[in-house]
N, CA and C atoms of all chains as a GROMACS GRO file, in nm:
protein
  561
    1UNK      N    1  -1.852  -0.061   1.293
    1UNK     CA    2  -1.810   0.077   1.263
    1UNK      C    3  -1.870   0.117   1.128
    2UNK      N    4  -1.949   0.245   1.145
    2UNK     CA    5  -1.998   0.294   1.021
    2UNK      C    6  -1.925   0.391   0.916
    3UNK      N    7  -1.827   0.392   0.955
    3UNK     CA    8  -1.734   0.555   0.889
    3UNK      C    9  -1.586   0.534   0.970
    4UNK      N   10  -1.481   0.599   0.890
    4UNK     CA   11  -1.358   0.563   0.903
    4UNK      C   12  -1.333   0.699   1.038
    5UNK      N   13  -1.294   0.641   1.125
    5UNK     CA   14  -1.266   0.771   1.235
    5UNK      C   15  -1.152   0.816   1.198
    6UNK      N   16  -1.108   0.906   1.132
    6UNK     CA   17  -0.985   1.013   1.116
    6UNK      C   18  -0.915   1.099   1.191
    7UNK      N   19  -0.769   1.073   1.186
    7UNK     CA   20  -0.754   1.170   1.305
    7UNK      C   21  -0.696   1.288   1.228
    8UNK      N   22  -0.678   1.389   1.275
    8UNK     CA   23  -0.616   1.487   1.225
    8UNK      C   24  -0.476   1.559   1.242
    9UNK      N   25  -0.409   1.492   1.372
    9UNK     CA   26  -0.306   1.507   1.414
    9UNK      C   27  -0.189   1.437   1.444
   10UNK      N   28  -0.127   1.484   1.354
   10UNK     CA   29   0.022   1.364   1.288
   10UNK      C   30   0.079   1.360   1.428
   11UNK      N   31   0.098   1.417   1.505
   11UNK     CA   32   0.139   1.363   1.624
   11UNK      C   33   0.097   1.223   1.717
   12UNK      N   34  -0.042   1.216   1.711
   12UNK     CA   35  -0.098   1.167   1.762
   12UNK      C   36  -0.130   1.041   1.690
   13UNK      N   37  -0.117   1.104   1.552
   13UNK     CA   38  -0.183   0.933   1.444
   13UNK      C   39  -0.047   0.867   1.478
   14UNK      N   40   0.130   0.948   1.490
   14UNK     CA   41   0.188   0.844   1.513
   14UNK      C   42   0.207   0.770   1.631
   15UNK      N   43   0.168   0.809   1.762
   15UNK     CA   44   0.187   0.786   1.870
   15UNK      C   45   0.064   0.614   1.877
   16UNK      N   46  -0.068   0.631   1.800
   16UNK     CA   47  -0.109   0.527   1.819
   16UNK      C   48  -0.053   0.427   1.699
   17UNK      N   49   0.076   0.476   1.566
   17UNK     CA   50   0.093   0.395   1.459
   17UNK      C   51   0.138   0.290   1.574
   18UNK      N   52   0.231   0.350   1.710
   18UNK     CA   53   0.339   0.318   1.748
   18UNK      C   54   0.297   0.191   1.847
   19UNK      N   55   0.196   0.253   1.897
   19UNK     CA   56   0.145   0.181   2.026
   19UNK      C   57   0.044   0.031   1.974
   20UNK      N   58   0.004   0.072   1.861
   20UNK     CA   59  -0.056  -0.062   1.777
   20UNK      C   60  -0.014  -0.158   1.715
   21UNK      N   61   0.107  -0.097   1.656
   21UNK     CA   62   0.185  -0.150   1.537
   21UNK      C   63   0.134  -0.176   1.401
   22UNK      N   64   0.027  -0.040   1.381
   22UNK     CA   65  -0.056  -0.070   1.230
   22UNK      C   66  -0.005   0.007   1.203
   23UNK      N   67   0.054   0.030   1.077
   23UNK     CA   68   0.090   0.142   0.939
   23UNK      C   69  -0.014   0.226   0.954
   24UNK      N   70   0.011   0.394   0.962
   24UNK     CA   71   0.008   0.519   0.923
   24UNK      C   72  -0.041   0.506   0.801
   25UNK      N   73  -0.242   0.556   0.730
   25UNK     CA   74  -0.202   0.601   0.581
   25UNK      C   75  -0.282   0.741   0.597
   26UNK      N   76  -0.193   0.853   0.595
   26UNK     CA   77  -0.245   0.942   0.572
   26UNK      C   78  -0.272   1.025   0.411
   27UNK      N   79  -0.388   1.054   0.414
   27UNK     CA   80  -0.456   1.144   0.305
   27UNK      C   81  -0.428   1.301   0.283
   28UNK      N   82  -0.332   1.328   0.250
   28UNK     CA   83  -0.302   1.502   0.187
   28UNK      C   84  -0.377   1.583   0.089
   29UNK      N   85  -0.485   1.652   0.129
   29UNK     CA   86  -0.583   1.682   0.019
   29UNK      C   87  -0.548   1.853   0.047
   30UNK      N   88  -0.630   1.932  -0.046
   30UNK     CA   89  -0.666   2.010  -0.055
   30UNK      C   90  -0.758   2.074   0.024
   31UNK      N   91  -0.790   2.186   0.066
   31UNK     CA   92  -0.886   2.227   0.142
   31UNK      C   93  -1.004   2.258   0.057
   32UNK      N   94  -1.141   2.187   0.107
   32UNK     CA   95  -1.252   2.182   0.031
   32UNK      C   96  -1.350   2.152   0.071
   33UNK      N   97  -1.272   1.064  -0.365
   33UNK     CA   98  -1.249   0.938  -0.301
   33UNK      C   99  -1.360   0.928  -0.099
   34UNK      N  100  -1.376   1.031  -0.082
   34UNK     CA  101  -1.478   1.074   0.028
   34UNK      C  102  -1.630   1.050  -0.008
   35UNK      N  103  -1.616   1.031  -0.146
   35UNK     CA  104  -1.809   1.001  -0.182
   35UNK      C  105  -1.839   0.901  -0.238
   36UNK      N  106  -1.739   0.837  -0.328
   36UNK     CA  107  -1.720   0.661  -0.265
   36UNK      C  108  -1.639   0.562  -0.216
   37UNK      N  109  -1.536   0.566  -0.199
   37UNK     CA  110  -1.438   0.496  -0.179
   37UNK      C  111  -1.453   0.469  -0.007
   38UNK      N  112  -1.429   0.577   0.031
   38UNK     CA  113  -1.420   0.567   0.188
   38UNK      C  114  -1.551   0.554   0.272
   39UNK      N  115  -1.684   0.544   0.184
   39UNK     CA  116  -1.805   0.530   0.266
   39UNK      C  117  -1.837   0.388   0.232
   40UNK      N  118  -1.753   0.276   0.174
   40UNK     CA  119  -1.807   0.188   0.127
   40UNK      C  120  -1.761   0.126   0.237
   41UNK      N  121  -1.850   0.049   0.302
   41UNK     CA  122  -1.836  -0.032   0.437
   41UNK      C  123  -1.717  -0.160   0.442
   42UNK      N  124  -1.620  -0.219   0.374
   42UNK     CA  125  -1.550  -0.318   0.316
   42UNK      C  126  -1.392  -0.200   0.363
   43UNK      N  127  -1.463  -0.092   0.286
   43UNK     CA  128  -1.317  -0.022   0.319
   43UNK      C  129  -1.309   0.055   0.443
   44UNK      N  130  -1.423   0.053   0.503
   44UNK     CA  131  -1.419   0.077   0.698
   44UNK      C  132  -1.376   0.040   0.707
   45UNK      N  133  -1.422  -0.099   0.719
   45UNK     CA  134  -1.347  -0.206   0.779
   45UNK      C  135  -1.237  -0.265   0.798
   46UNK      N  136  -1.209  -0.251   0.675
   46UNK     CA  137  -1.024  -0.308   0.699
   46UNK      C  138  -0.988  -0.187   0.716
   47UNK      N  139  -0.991  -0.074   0.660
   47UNK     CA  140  -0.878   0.037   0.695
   47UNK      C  141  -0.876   0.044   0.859
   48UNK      N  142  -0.999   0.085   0.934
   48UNK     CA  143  -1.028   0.102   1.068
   48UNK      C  144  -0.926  -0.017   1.120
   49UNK      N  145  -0.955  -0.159   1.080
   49UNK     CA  146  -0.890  -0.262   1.192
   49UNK      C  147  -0.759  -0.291   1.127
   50UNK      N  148  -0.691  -0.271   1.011
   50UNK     CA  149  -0.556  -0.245   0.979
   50UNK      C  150  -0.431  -0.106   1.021
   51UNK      N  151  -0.515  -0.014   0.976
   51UNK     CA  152  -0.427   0.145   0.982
   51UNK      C  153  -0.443   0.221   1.040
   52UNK      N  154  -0.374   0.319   1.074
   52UNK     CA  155  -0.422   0.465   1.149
   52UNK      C  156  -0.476   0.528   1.036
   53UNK      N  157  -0.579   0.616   1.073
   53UNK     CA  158  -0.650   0.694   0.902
   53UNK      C  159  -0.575   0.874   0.973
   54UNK      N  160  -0.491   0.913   0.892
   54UNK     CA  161  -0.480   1.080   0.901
   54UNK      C  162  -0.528   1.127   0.793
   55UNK      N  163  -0.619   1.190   0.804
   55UNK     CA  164  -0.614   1.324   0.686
   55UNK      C  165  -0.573   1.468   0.745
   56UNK      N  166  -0.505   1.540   0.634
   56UNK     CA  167  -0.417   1.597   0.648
   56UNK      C  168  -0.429   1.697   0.529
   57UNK      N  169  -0.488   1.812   0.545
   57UNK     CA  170  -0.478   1.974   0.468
   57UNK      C  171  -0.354   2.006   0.466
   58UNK      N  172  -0.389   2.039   0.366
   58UNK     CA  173  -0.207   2.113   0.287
   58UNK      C  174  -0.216   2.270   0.257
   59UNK      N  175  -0.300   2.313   0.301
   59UNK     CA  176  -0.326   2.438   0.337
   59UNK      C  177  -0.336   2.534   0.424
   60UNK      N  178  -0.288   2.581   0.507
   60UNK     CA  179  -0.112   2.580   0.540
   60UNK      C  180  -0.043   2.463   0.523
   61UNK      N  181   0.062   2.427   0.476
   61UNK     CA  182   0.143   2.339   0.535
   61UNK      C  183   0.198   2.306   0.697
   62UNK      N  184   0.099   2.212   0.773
   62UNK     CA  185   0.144   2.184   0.906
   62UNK      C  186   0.264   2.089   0.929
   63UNK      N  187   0.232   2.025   1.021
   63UNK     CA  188   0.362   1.919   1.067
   63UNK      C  189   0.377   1.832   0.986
   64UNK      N  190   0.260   1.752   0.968
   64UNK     CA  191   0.225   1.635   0.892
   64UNK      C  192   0.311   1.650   0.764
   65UNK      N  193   0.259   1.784   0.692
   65UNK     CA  194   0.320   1.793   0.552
   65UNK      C  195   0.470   1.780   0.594
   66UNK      N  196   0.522   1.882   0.644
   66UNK     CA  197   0.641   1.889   0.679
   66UNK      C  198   0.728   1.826   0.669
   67UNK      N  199   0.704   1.690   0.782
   67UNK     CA  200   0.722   1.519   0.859
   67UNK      C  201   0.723   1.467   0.700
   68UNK      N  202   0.624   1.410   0.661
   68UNK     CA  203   0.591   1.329   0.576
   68UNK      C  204   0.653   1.362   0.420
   69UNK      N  205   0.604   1.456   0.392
   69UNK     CA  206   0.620   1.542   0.209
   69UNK      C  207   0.730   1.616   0.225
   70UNK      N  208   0.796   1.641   0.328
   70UNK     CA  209   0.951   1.693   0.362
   70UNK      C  210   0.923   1.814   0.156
   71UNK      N  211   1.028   1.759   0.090
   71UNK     CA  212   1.033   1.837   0.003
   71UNK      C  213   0.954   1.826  -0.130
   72UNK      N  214   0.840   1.735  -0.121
   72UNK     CA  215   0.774   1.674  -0.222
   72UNK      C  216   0.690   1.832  -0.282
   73UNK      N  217   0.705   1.785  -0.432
   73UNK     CA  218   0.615   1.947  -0.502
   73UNK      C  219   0.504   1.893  -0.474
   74UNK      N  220   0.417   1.924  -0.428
   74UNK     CA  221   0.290   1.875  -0.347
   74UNK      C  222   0.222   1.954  -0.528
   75UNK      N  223   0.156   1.916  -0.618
   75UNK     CA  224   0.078   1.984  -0.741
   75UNK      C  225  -0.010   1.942  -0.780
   76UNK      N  226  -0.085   1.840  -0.696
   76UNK     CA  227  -0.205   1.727  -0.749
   76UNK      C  228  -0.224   1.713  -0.630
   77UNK      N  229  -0.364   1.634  -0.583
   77UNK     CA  230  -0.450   1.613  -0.477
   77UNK      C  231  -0.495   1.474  -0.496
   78UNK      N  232  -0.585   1.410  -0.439
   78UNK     CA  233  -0.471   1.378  -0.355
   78UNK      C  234  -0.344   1.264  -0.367
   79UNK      N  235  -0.265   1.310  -0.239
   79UNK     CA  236  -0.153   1.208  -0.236
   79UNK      C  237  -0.161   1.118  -0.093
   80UNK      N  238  -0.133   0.978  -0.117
   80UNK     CA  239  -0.192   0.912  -0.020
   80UNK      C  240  -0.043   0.874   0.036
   81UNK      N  241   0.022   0.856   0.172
   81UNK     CA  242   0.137   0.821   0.229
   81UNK      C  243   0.102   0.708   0.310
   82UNK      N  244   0.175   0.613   0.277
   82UNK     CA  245   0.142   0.464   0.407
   82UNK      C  246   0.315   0.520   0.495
   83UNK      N  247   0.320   0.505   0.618
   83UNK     CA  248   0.402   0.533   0.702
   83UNK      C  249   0.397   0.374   0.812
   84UNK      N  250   0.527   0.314   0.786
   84UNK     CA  251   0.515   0.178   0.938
   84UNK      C  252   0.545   0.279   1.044
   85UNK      N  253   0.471   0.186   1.152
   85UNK     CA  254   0.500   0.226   1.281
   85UNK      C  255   0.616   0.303   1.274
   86UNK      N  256   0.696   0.317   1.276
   86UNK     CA  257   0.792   0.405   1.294
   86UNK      C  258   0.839   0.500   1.193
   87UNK      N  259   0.759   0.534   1.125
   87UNK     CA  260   0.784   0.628   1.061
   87UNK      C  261   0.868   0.590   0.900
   88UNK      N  262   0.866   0.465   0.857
   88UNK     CA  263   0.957   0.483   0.752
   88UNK      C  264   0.848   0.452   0.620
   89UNK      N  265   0.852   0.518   0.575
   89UNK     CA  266   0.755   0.535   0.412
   89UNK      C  267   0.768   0.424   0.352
   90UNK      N  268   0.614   0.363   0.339
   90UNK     CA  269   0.606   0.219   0.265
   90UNK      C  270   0.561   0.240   0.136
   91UNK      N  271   0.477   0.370   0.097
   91UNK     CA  272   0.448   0.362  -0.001
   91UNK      C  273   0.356   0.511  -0.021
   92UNK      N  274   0.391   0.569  -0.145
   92UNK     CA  275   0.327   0.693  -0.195
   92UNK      C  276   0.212   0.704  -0.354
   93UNK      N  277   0.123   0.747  -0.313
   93UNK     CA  278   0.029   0.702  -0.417
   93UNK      C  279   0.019   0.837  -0.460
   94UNK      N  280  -0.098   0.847  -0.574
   94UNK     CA  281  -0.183   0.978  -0.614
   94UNK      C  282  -0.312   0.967  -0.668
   95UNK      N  283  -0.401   1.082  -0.662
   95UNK     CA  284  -0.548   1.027  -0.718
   95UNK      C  285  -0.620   0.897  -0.686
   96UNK      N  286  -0.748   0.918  -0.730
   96UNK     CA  287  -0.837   0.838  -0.673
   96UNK      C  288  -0.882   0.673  -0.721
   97UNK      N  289  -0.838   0.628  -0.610
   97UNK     CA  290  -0.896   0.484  -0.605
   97UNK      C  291  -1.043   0.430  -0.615
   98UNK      N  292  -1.140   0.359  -0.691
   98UNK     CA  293  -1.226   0.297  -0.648
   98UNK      C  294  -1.197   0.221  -0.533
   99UNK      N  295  -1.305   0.169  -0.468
   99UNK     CA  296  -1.310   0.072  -0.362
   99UNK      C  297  -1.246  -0.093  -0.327
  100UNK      N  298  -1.229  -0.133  -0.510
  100UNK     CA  299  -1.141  -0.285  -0.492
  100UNK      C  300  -0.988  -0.222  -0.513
  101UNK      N  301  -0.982  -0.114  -0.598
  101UNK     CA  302  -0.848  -0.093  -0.596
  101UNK      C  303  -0.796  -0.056  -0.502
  102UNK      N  304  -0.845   0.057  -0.406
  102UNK     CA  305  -0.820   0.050  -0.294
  102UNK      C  306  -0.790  -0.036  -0.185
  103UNK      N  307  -0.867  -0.146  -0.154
  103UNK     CA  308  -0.835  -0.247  -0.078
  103UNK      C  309  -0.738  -0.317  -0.132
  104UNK      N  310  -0.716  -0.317  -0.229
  104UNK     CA  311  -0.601  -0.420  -0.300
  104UNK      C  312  -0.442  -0.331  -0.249
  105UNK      N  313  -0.436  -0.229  -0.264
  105UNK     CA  314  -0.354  -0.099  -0.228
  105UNK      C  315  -0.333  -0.158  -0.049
  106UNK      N  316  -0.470  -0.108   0.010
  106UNK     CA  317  -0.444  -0.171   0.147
  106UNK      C  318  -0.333  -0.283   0.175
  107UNK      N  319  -0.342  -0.408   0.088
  107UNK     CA  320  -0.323  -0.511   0.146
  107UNK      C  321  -0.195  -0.554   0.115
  108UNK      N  322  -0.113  -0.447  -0.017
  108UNK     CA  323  -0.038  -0.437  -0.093
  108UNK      C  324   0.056  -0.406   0.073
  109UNK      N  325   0.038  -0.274   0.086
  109UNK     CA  326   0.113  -0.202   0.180
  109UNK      C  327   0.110  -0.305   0.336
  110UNK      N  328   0.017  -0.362   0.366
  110UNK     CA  329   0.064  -0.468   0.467
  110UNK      C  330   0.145  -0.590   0.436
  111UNK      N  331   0.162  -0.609   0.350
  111UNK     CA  332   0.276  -0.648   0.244
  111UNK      C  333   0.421  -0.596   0.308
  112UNK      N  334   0.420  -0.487   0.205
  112UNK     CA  335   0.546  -0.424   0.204
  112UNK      C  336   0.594  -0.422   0.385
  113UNK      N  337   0.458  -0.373   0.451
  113UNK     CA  338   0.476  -0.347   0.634
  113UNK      C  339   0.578  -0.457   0.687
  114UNK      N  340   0.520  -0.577   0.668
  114UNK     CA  341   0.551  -0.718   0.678
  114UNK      C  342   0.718  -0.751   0.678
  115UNK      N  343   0.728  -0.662   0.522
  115UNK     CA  344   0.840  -0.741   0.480
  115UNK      C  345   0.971  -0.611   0.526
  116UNK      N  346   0.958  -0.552   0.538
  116UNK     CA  347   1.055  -0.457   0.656
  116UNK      C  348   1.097  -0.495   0.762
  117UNK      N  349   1.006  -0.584   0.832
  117UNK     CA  350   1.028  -0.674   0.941
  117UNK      C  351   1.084  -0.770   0.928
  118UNK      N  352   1.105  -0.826   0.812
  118UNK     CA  353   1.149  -0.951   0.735
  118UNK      C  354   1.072  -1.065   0.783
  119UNK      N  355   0.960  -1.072   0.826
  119UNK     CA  356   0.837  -1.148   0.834
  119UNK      C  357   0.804  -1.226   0.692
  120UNK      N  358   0.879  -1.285   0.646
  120UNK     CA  359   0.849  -1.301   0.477
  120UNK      C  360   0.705  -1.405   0.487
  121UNK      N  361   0.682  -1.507   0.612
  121UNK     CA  362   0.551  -1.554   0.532
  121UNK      C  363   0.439  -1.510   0.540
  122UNK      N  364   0.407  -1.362   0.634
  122UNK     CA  365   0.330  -1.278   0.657
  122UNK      C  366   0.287  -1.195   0.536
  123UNK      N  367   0.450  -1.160   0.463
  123UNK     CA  368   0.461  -1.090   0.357
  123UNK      C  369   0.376  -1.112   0.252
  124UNK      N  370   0.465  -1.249   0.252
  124UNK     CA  371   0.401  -1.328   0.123
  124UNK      C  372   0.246  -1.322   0.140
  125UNK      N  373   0.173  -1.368   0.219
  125UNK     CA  374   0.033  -1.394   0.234
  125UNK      C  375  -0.051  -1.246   0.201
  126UNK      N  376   0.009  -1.131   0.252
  126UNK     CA  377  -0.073  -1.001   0.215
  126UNK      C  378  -0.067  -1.003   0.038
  127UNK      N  379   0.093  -1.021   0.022
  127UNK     CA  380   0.049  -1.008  -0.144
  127UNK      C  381   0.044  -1.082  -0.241
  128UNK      N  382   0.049  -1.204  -0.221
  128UNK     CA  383  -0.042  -1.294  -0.312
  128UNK      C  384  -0.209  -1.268  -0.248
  129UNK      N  385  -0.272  -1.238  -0.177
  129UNK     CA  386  -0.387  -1.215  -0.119
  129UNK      C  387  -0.477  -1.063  -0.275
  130UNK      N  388  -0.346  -1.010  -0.290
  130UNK     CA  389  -0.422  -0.903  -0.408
  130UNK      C  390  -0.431  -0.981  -0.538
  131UNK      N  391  -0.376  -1.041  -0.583
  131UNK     CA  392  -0.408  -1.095  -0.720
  131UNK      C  393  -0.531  -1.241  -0.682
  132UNK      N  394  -0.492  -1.283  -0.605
  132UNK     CA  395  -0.597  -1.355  -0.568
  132UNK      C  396  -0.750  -1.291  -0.510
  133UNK      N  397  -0.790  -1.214  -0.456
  133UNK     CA  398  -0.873  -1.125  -0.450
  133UNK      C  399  -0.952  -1.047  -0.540
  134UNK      N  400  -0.820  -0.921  -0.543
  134UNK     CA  401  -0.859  -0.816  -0.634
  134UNK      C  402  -0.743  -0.868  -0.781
  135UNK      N  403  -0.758  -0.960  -0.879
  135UNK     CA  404  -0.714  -0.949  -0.981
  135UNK      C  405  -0.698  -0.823  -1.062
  136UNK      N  406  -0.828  -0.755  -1.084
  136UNK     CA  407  -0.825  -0.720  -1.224
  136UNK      C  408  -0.757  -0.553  -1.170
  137UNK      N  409  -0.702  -0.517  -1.037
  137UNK     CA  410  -0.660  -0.414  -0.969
  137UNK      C  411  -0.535  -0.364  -1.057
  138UNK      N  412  -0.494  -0.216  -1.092
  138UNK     CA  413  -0.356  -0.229  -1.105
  138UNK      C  414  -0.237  -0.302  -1.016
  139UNK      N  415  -0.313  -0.272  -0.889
  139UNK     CA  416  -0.183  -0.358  -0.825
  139UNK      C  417  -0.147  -0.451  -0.852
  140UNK      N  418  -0.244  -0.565  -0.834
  140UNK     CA  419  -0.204  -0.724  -0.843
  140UNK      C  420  -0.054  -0.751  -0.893
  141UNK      N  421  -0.028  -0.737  -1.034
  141UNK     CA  422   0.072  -0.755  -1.115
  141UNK      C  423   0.206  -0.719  -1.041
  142UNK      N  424   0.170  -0.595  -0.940
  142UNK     CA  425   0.318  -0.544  -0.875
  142UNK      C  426   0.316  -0.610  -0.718
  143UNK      N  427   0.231  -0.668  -0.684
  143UNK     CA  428   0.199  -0.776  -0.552
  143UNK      C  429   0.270  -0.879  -0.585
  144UNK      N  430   0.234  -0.938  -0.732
  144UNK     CA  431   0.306  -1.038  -0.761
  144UNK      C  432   0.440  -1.042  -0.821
  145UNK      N  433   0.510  -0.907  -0.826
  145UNK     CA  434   0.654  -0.921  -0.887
  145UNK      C  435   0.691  -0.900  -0.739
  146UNK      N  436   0.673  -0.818  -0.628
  146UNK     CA  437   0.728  -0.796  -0.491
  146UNK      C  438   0.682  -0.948  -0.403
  147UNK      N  439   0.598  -1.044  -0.433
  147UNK     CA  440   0.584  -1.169  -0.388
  147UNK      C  441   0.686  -1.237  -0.447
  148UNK      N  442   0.749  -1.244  -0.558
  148UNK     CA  443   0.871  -1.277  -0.649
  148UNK      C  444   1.023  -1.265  -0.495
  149UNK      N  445   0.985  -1.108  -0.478
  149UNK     CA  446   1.118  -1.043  -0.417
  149UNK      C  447   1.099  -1.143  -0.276
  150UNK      N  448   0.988  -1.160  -0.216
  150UNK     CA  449   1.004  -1.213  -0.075
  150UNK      C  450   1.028  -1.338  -0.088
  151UNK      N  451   0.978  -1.401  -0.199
  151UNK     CA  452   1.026  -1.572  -0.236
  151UNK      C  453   1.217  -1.601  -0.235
  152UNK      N  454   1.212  -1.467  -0.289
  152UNK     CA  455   1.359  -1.495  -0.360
  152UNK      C  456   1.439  -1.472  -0.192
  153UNK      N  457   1.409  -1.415  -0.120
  153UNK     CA  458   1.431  -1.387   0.028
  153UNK      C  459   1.443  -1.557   0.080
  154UNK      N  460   1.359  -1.628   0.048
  154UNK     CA  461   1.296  -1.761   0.114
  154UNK      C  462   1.385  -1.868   0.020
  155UNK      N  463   1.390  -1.895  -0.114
  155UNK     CA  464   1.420  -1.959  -0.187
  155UNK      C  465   1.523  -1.984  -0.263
  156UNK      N  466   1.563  -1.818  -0.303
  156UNK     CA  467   1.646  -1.808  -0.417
  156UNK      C  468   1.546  -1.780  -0.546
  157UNK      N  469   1.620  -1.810  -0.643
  157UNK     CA  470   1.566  -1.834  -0.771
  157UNK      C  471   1.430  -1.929  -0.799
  158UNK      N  472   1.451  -2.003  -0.760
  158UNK     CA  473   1.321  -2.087  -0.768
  158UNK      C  474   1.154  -2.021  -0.716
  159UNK      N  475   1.230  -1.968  -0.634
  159UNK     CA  476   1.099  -1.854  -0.542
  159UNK      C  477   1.016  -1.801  -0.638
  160UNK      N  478   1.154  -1.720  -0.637
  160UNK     CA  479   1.134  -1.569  -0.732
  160UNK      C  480   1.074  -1.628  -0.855
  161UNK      N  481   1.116  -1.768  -0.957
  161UNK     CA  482   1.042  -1.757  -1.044
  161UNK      C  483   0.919  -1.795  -1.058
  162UNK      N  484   0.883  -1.880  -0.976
  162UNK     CA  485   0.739  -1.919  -0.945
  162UNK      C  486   0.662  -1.807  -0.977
  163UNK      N  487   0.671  -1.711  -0.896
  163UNK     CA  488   0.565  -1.556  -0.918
  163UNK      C  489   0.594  -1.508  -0.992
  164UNK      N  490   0.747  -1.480  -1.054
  164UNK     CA  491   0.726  -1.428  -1.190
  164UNK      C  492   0.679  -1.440  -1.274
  165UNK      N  493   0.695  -1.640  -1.308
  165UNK     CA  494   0.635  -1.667  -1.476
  165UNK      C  495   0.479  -1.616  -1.409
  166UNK      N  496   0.383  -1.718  -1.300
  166UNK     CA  497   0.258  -1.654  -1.260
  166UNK      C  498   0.239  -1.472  -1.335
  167UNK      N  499   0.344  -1.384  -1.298
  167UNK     CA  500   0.314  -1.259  -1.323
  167UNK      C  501   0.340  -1.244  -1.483
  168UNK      N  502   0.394  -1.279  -1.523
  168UNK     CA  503   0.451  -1.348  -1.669
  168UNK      C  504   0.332  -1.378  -1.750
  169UNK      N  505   0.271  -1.456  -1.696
  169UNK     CA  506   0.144  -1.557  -1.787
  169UNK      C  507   0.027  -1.499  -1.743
  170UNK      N  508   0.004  -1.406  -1.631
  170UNK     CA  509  -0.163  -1.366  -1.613
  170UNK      C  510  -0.168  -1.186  -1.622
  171UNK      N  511  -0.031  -1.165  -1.639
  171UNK     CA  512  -0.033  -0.952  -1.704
  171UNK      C  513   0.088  -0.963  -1.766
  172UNK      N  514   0.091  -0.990  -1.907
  172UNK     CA  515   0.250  -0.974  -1.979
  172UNK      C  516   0.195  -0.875  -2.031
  173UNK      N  517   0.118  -0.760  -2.030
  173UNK     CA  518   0.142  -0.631  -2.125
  173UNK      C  519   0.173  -0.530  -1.982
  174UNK      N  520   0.183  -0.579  -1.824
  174UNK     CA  521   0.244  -0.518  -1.722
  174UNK      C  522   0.332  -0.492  -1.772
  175UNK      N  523   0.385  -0.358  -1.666
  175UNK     CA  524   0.555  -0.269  -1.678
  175UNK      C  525   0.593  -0.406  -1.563
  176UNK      N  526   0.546  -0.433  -1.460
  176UNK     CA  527   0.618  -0.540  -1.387
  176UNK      C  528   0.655  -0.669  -1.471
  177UNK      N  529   0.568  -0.704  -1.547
  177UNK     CA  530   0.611  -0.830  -1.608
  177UNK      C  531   0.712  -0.826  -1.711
  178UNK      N  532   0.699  -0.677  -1.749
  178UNK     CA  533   0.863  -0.621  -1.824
  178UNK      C  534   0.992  -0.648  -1.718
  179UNK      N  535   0.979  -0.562  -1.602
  179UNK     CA  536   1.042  -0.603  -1.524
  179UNK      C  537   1.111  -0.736  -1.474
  180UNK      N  538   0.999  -0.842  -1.525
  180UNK     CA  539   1.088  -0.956  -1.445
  180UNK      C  540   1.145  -0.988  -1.563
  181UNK      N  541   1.149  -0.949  -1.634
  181UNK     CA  542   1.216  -1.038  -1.777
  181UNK      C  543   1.334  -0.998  -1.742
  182UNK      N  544   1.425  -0.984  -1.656
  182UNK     CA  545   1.543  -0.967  -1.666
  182UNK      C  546   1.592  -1.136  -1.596
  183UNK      N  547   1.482  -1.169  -1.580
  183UNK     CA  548   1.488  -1.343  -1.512
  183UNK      C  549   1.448  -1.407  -1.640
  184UNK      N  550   1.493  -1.528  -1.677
  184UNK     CA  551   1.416  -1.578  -1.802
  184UNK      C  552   1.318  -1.675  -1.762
  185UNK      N  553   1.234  -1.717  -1.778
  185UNK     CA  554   1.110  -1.783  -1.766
  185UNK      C  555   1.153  -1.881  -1.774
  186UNK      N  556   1.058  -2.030  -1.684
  186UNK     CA  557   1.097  -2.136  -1.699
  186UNK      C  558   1.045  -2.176  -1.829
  187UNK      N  559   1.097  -2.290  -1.909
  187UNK     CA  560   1.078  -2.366  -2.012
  187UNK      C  561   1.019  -2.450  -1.985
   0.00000   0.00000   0.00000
């Protein structure tokens, strides 16, 4: 893997935290 | 943290095969913010949230990491993941893994006072002081190594 695949939808990032059992780290930025 | 931190191939890697990666605009405030930052004064950029599987907050950061501090952060929070589960020798292994690793990280010092907490889980006192004096004798100008002084050091 060359680049971190990001998801963008908290729904969905938790549905796979859930189904994996890896910790959630989401990034809260600014729009830029 | 997008122009080096996260293109450095070390931190693909583990983040990809450890975590879910969200990023998440705070401009509108969507779900995420909502869910997560509930009532936090959001006034600085960024803020980083580790969330376990189920939703319970392992840990809240701010501003930007280089690339060892970062991974050290990573491994910190599979740590903490660990020890929610009460998995303590899982625990233990993520965070003695940062001072052993990434020493010269801010974290280390607080890997090794929360390696203290999972000993003391396992041991008692004896645990706990093992990693303390360790945190004691390799960062005594740490706020953690302030911290453990409420234990007295072995003689």
């Amino acid at each position: 893997m060359t680049e971190i695949a990001w998801l963008s939808d908290y729904d969905e990032a938790m549905a796979q935290a859930k189904e994996t059992g890896r910790p959630l780290f989401a990034d809260f930025r600014v729009p830029g | 943290m997008g122009a080096v931190t996260y293109p450095e191939p070390r931190v693909v890697d583990f983040l990809s095969a450890h975590f879910i990666p969200l990023k998440v605009e705070t401009s509108p405030p969507g779900a995420a913010f909502k869910a997560v930052l509930g009532n936090h004064w959001f006034n600085w950029a960024p803020v980083f949230v580790y969330l376990a599987p189920r939703g319970r907050e392992l840990r809240r950061t701010l501003g930007f990491y280089p690339p060892e501090s970062f991974l050290a952060e990573l491994r910190f929070v599979l740590g903490m993941a660990e020890l929610t589960h009460s998995r303590l020798p899982a625990a233990l292994e993520w965070l003695t893994s940062v001072p052993e690793l990434f020493p010269e990280t801010p974290t280390a010092p607080e890997a090794l006072y929360w390696a203290g907490a999972v000993a003391y889980k396992q041991e008692k006192i004896p645990g706990l002081v093992r990693y303390w004096d360790e945190l004691r004798r390799r960062y005594p100008q740490s706020q953690w190594a302030t911290k453990a002084d409420v234990v007295p050091a072995r003689s």
